[in-house]
C-alpha angles and dihedrals in degrees: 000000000000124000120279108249121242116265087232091197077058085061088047116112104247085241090055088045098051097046084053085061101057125122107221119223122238138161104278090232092078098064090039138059103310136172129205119233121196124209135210130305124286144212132177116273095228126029102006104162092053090048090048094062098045088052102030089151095054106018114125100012116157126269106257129225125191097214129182116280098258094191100302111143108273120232129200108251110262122247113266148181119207138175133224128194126175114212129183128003124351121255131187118263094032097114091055081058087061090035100052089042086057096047096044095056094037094052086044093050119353099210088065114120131222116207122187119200112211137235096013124289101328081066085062090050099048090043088243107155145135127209119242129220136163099277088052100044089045099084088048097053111120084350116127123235135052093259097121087073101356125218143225138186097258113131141200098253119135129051086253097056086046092051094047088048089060094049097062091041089056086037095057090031090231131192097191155014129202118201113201115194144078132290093306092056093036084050089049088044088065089040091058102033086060091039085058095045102046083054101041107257123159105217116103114210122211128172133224120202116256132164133100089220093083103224095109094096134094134141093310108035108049104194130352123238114276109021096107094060101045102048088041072057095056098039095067092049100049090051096050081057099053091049086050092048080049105055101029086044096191109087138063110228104219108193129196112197130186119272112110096181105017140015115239091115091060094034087058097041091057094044088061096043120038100224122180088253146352126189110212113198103222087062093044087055089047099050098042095232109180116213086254096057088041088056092046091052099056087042094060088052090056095047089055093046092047088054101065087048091260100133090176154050149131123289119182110194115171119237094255096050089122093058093055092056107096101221090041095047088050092060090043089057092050094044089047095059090041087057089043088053087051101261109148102153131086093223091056098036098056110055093046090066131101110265087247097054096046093058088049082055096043084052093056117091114257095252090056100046093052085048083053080057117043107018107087140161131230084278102064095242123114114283111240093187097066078052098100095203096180092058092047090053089047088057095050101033083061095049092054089046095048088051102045084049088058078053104055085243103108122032100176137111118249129199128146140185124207126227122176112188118192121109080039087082113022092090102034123127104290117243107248087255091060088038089049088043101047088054093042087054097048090051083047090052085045101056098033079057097038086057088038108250124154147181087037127131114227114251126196112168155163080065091171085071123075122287096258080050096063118121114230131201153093145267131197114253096232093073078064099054143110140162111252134166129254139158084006090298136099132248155165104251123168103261120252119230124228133204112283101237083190092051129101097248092059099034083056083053105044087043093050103034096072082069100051087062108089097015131076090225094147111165113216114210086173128198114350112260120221092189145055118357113344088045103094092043110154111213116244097251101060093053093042097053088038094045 
């Protein structure tokens, strides 16, 4: 007799097995008799005319609202195949989209087929794909990551790639096709629902919005998947440090924290945490601040707390804080043309360069500017998350200390650790929100496909209500778009969003900081809880930007 084989949910940790249990909330009307409603016309808000004319086949279609059945005659769901494809970085909450996709369609005609492409979109490209079915979604249910299918940054960039996409597609006789992912992949999800469109192919592409960082919202997307979980991470972290810094009292916590392009992640954090200080890029940009005023600043942060004999204490700075400084984004932009134009090599970059840019290169310490140089993303553009920015401020915060002590001016001790937390939180347990959104958004894919509709992005909104109050939908990508440059070359992307410096969320942090300098009032949310109460905790940012 042969060995009984393991009961691998028995392997399984209690907390992994329960979360495997739980129900996800969703407005009722999905899984009922629903309409679809469309709304009035729409354009892009920036650089219409030019959009137009890179999407002339779906420019301008009509936002879409899934509305109670009010009497019409009900139908039974068609059969459909549709495809799913994770890009970029995991983010918590991104399997209950599949699996909310499965369970839509399944629930609407039983005979529909799932298929997952694996390994991101190159996956799509190279017809690698598995069909999912109910045994195989059961162990990714409520779990973080994008391991179920995994992901990768390919796009869909060249007339080949396109034309292999299409074939697949045909091959696979596909209805529809779901990107999951943030602004790039919503941006390549246009790209291909037009492609498909301008040569005849049947499949219909819609988006859901996917990426911890946070800058996937606008008027129409509220919050991306993902970002509750993260921040709720980080959070923890960053308030086990500033009770460390507290009760060792001898070393400054500099913490990097994901946000590329924008600094939600960081805003909320602090918010949550209460550090000494955070430097959020959108107000560095509007206030102009140079490297060299950032550095004073934190300095003299340093200096008051050092007198009053504090030599230590929390700072949360976002990854992208550098392209935000205005003398050090003007020499990315010109680094990043130079790379675009072939130049790879110290001794040809730098004299091309502005004399001002040149003498903010010439400031940087020699380990930072050969990072400017040689670290890029697919883009081609330098690759600000290789840029450890803590570690740069640490570098010129000790110079100016060491400087204003030569000058009587400082009389304190300085010593600093880095932290940088970012993959520490893109495939944790999902919060029961991100867990409940992304659901809500694989049924919404489900049923926008399910009335053929393409080149829309999934909407699920009024998130601050209950769950079976949610509002569910679509708008076409295009609202979303603007011409931006990049390679040296101009597109449509889909737009970032920033922080709101005139919105709630920031005005709550600018009026209470000022108090978080000289004390150690950290606020601890622990670990996230997936049960009772607290369960169900929105983060800040998301009722302040819906009040």
């Amino acid at each position: 007799m042969g060995e009984k084989e393991p009961d691998a949910m028995m392997e399984l940790g209690k907390l992994h097995r329960e979360r495997l249990e739980y129900l996800p909330r969703m407005p009722p009307l999905l899984r009922g008799a629903f309409n679809i409603r469309k709304g009035d016309i729409t354009s892009a808000q920036q650089d219409a005319q030019e959009i137009r004319k890179l999407f002339p086949k779906l420019f301008g279609q009509p936002s879409i609202h899934i509305v109670q059945n009010r009497g019409d005659p009900v139908t039974v769901g068609e059969e459909l195949k549709v495809g799913v494809v994770f890009a970029g970085g995991p983010a918590p909450g991104g399997h209950n989209v599949v699996c909310g996709l499965f369970d839509h369609l399944k629930e609407r005609n039983i005979d529909s087929k799932v298929f997952g492409f694996l390994n991101g979109t190159s996956g799509l490209m190279s017809g690698t794909y598995i069909e999912l079915s109910e045994s195989s979604l059961a162990r990714f249910r409520n779990q973080g990551g994008f391991h179920m299918l995994g992901s990768d940054r390919t796009k869909l960039e060249t007339e080949a790639d396109f034309e292999r996409a299409r074939k697949v597609a045909k091959e696979l006789d596909l209805d529809g096709l779901v990107f999951i992912g943030g602004f790039d992949t919503n941006t390549n999800a246009m790209y291909a629902a037009e492609n498909f469109k301008v040569h005849n192919v049947k499949t219909n592409v819609v988006s859901v919005p996917s990426t911890i960082d946070g800058d996937l919202r606008n008027e129409q997307l509220q919050t991306s998947i993902g970002f509750d979980t993260v921040t709720k991470v980080y959070a923890e972290l960053i308030a086990n440090l500033g009770y460390d810094a507290y009760s060792a009292k001898k070393s400054y916590h500099f913490c990097r924290l994901m946000g590329r392009h924008a600094s939600h992640v960081a805003l909320e954090v602090a918010l949550q945490t209460r550090p000494n200080m955070c430097l959020l890029g959108e107000e560095v940009r509007r206030r102009m601040l140079t490297l060299a005023e950032i550095t004073s600043e934190i300095a003299d942060l340093i200096c008051e707390r050092a007198a009053v004999d504090k030599n230590y204490g929390v700072l949360v700075v976002p990854e992208g804080l550098i392209e935000f400084i205005p003398d050090v984004n003007d020499l990315l932009k010109e680094l990043n043309e130079l790379l675009a134009k072939g130049h790879n090599d110290r001794s040809t970059i730098v004299p091309e360069l502005s004399e001002s840019a040149r003498a903010t290169f010439s400031a940087l310490p020699d380990s930072f500017g050969t990072q400017l140089l040689f670290e890029r993303d697919p883009h081609g553009n330098v690759q600000l998350s290789r840029i450890e920015v803590e570690r740069l401020l640490m570098e010129t915060v000790k110079k100016e200390l060491s400087e204003r002590k030569a000058r009587g001016a400082y009389k304190g001790s300085f010593s600093a650790i880095p932290h940088y937390f970012g993959y520490e939180g893109r495939c944790a347990l999902p919060t029961n929100f991100d867990c409940n959104y992304g659901y809500a958004l694989g049924h919404t894919a489900g049923a926008l496909l399910e009335s053929s509709n393409s080149g829309y992005a999934v909407s699920v909104s009024d998130l601050t209500s209950a769950p079976e109050k949610w509002e569910c939908g679509g708008y076409p990508l295009t609202m979303m778009m603007s011409i931006e440059r990049r390679k040296g070359a101009s597109g449509a992307v889909v737009n970032r969003s920033l922080v709101n410096l005139d919105g709630i969320a920031f005005k709550v942090f600018k009026e209470q900081r000022v108090n978080w300098r000289l004390t150690e009032d950290y606020r601890t949310s622990g670990p996230i809880q997936h049960f009772d109460q607290m369960a169900d905790t929105l983060n800040f940012t998301l009722q302040a930007n819906i009040c």
